[in-house]
Structures are given as structure tokens and as C-alpha cells.
C-alpha positions in Angstrom: 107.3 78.8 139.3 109.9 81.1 140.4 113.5 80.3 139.3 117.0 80.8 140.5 119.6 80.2 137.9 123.1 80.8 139.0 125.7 81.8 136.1 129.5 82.5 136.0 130.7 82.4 132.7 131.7 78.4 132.6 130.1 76.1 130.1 128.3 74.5 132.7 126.9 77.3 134.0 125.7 78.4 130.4 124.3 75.3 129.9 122.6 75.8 132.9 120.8 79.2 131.3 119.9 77.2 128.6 118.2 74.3 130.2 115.2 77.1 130.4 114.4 76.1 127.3 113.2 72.1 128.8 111.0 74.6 130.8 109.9 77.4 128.6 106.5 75.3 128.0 105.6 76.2 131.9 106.6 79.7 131.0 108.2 80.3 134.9 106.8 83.2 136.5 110.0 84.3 137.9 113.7 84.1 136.9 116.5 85.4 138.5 120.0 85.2 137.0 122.9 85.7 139.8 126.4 85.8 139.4 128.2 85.7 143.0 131.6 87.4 143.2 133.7 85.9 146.5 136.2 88.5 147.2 137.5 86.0 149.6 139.6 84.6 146.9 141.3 88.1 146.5 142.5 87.5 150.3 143.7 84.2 149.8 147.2 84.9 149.5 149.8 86.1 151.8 150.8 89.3 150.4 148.0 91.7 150.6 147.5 94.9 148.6 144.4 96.6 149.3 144.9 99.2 146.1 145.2 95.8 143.9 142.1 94.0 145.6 140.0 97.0 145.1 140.7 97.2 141.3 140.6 93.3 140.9 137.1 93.1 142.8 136.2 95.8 140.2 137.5 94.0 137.2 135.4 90.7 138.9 132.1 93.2 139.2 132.3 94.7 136.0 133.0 91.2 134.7 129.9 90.2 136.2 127.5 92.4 134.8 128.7 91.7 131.4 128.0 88.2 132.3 124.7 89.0 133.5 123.4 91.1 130.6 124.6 87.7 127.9 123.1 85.9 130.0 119.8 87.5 130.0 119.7 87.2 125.9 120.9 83.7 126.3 117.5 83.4 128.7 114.8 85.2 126.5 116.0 82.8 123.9 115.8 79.5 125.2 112.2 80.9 127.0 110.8 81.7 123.5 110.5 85.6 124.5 113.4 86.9 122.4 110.9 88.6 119.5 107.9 88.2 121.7 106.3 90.5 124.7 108.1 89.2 128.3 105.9 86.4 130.2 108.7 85.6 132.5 109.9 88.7 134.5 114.1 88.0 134.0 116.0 89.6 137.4 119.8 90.1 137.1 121.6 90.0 140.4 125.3 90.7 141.2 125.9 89.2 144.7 129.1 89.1 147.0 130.2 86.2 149.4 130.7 82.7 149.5 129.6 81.3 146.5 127.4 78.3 147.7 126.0 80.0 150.5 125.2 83.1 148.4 123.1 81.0 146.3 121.5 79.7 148.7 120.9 82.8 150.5 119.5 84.5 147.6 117.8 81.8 147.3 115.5 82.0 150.0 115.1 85.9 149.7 113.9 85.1 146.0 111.3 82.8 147.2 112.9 80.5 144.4 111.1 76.7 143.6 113.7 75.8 141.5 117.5 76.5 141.6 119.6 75.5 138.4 123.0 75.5 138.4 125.7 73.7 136.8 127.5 70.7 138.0 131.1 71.5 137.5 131.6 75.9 137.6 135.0 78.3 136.9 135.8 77.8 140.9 135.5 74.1 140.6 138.5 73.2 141.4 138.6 74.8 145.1 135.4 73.5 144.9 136.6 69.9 144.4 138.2 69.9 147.8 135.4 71.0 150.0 133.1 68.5 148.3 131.6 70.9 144.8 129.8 74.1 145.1 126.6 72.1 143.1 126.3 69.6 146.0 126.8 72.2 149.0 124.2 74.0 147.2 122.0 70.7 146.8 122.6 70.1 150.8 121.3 73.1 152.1 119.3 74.4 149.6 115.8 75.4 150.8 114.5 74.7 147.3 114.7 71.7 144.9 117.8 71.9 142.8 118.3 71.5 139.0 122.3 70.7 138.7 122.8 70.1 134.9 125.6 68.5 133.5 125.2 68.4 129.9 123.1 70.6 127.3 119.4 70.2 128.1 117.4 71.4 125.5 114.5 69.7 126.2 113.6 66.4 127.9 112.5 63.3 126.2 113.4 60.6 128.6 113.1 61.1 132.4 113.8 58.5 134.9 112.0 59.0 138.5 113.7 56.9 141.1 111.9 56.4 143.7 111.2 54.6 147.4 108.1 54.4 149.9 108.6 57.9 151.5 106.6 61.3 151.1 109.6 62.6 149.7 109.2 59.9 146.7 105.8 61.4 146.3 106.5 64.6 146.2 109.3 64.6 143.8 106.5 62.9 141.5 103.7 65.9 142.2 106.5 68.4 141.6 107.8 66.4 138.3 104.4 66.7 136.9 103.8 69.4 138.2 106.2 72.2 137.0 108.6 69.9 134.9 107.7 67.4 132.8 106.5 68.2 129.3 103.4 65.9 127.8 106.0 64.4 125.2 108.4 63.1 127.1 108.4 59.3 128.4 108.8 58.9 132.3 110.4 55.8 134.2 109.1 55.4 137.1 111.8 53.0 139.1 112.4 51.5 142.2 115.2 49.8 143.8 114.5 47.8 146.6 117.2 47.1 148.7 118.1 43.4 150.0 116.3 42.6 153.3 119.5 40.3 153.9 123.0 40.4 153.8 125.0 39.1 150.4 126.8 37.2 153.4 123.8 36.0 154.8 122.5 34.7 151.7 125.2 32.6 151.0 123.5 30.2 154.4 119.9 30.5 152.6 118.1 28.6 150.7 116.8 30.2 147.3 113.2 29.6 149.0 114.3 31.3 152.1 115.3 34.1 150.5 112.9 34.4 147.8 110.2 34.3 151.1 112.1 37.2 152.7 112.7 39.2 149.3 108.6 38.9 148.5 107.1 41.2 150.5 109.5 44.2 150.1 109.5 43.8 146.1 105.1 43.8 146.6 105.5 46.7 148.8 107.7 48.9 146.1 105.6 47.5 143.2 102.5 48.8 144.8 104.3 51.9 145.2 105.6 52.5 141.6 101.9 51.2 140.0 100.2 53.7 142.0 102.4 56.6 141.0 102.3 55.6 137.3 98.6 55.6 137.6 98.7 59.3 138.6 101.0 60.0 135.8 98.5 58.2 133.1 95.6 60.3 134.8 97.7 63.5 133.5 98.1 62.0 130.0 102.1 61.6 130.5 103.7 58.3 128.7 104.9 56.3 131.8 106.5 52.7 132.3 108.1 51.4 135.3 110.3 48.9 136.6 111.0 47.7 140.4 114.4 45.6 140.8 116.3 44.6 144.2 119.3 46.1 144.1 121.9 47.8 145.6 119.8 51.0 145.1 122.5 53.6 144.1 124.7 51.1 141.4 121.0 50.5 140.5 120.1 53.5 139.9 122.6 54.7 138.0 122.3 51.3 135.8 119.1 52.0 135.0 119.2 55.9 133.9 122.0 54.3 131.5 119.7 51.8 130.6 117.3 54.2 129.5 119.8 57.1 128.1 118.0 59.7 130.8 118.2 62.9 130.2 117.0 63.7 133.7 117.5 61.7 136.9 114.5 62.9 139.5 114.9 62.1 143.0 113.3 63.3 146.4 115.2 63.9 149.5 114.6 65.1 152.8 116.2 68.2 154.6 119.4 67.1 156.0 120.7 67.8 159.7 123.9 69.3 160.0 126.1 66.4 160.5 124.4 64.9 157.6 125.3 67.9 155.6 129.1 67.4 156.6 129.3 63.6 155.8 126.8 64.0 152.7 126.1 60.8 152.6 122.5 60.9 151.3 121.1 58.6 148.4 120.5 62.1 146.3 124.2 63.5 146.5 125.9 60.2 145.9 123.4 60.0 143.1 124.4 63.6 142.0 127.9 62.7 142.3 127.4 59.4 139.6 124.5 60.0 137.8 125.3 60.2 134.0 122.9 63.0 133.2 121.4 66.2 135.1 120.0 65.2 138.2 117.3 66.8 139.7 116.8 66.6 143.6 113.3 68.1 144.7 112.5 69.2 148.0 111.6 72.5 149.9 108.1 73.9 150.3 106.6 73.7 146.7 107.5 69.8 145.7 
């Protein structure tokens, strides 16, 4: 698996780096560390001094390398290969632009599976008001996307929320596929939302509803017992549960429930109105989730 993990210095972003170590037993083929300097934020104000720009985007690269190179120790550590021979081949990049698009961007040219980055970066808070640099990045990303929000050693409890679409399915192929270690214990969960209306239930019988409720529980319980099949297959511990819910208060119920460190979830690529509303299930999960949240999609899930 080749990795993108994007670094600038804040806490987040280091626990970020050190999230390789939940991975390390995959050894990743590939990591690239990247640290984006925007010199649009020199330009921001009104005042402008080319002579001081120049020297501060030179202070911001020179930052950025030191940066990098920490980083790079940080990484050999949590992959095991700080007194060993390198299996993962570690890439240090110094971009410019926009910082979510950069990622992104560099993303693609990297031919990245995964991109990890933290959930709340140095820039944050002009990232606040254009809806977080972590869930731009999750939006548009051509790549699932690792956004970590706590220190993530390793992972022993991962919940897998999931619904009947491929996307569902292939969040649990790439789970098991390039993220889940044999010792930690998976739920697999679905919440099924009400066929009816909390209004309309009030004018229902229990019967009535129960009769209307049946078929779309069946249909997700067939779901999640199929999946944890393929899970038992691979010798992973797995339970599940399947509750009809309002599916993101659910969701987010449950990871508490089970003191997740990981939150799995497959999405589909968004248009570009979606993008500007983000409204999806995966970034309002991102945005309330309790733990790292990992949203897969792109070409390898």
C-alpha cells in the first residue's frame, strides 16, 4: 500500500505520523511525508512587501524541511525500521499551494491508497471557516482517507458501519485488506433507517409498524452476517449488531458503545454541489465521531 501522510508540525499532524505504527504490520510499500507551505497566507494582508514575503516564504520552507526530516525519524520508528534495513521506501516532499488541494493533488501524482492526516492542523482555524482542511481533503480526495484524531498506536477495537451498497463492501475488502491487524476485534454494524416518519408512527399501530420495520431490518441483517462471515473466513474476531436508527446519532452511539478506536466507513465520490453542501453520511460522521474515522474509497478499496 502506498501512503500519503501529510505533516505540519501540529500535534495532530504528529499523531498522524505516528498512526504508522497501527500499520507497520502491512509494512506499506510506499510512504510519502508532505508538508504544504501556502504562500497565500503571506498575501493576505493589505500591506504588501515583496522583500518581507520572500524571506518569510523562506523561513516557512526552511521550516519545512526541518519538519520533514523529524518527521522521517518519527516514521522509521513507529514502522519498526529505525535499527533495521528500510522495507518501506520514506519520500519527503516540500509542496506549495493551497493546502487541501495540494494534498490532494499530490495525492494523485503519488498514486497514494491511503492518505492520513490529522483532524484539527496549525491552519485550523481559517480552516474552521471554510468547513476543515481534513474534510475538504476527505471530499475530494481520490483515495480513502485516514483523519486521526487522537494517538493511534495500534488498533484493538474497530467498528465498521455499514449499509447495503458496494461502497459498504468495499470499505470491508479494504479494512481487511490493508488495515486491520489479526488481534483486533471488528464491529460490524448497521443502522437501518425508519421506513416511516416519527410523525407518521404516532397514527400506527405497533403491528403496523413492526410489519413495515421487518423487512428492512432482515435486509441489513443479511447484510452484516454475510460480511462477518468473510471476516471469520480471514480468522479476524468479528461481532455485529443491526439497530433502526437514526443512522448518524446511531452511529456515533455505538462507536461510544464500543470505545472504537477506529470508525470505518465507505462513501461514494461526491459531485460538486455535493462537495459544497458536504452533506454526506461520512463527513457528518467525520465531523462527530469520537475517534479517528476512516472513510475508504478511490480505486484500491
Amino acid at each position: 500500500m502506498r501512503i500519503l501522510c501529510a505533516v505540519d508540525g501540529s500535534e495532530c499532524s504528529q499523531w498522524g505520523v505516528q498512526a504508522l505504527e497501527a500499520l507497520a504490520g502491512r509494512e506499506p510499500e510506499a510512504v510519502t511525508l508532505l508538508h504544504v507551505v501556502d504562500p497565500s497566507a503571506l498575501r493576505a494582508g493589505r500591506g504588501r512587501n515583496p522583500v518581507a514575503e520572500k524571506r518569510a516564504l523562506a523561513a516557512m520552507e526552511k521550516a519545512g524541511g526541518i519538519l520533514l526530516r523529524e518527521a522521517e525519524r518519527s516514521a522509521r520508528v513507529a514502522l519498526g525500521q529505525a535499527a533495521t534495513g528500510p522495507r518501506t521506501t520514506l519520500h519527503r516532499v516540500l509542496a506549495h499551494g493551497p493546502l487541501a488541494r495540494t494534498i490532494v493533488r499530490r495525492a494523485r501524482h503519488a498514486k497514494a491508497d491511503l492518505i492520513i492526516i490529522g483532524s484539527r492542523g496549525l491552519s485550523d482555524i481559517r480552516g474552521f471557516l471554510l468547513g476543515s482542511v481534513s474534510r475538504q481533503i476527505a471530499s475530494s480526495a481520490p483515495c480513502s482517507v485516514l483523519v486521526v484524531k487522537q494517538p493511534l498506536p495500534k488498533l484493538t477495537h474497530v467498528t465498521l458501519a455499514v449499509d447495503d451498497s458496494k461502497h459498504s463492501r468495499s470499505a470491508a475488502r479494504f479494512l481487511r485488506s490493508h488495515i486491520l491487524p489479526e488481534s483486533a476485534t471488528t464491529t460490524i454494524f448497521s443502522s437501518a433507517e425508519r421506513p416511516v416518519t416519527d410523525l407518521a408512527i404516532r397514527y400506527l399501530s405497533k403491528a403496523q409498524v413492526e410489519e413495515l420495520e421487518r423487512p428492512v431490518l432482515e435486509r441489513a441483517t443479511r447484510l452484516v452476517t454475510a460480511l462477518r462471515e468473510e471476516f471469520l473466513k480471514e480468522g479476524y474476531t468479528v461481532v455485529t449488531d443491526v439497530q433502526m436508527d437514526h443512522v448518524i446519532d446511531r452511529i456515533v452511539k455505538q462507536v461510544e458503545a464500543d470505545h472504537a478506536d477506529l470508525l470505518v466507513v465507505g462513501s461514494r465520490d461526491l459531485t460538486k454541489s455535493e462537495r459544497l453542501h458536504l452533506g454526506s453520511v461520512s463527513e457528518s460522521l467525520l465531523r462527530h465521531a469520537p475517534c479517528s474515522v476512516l472513510i475508504v474509497r478511490g480505486r484500491c478499496a
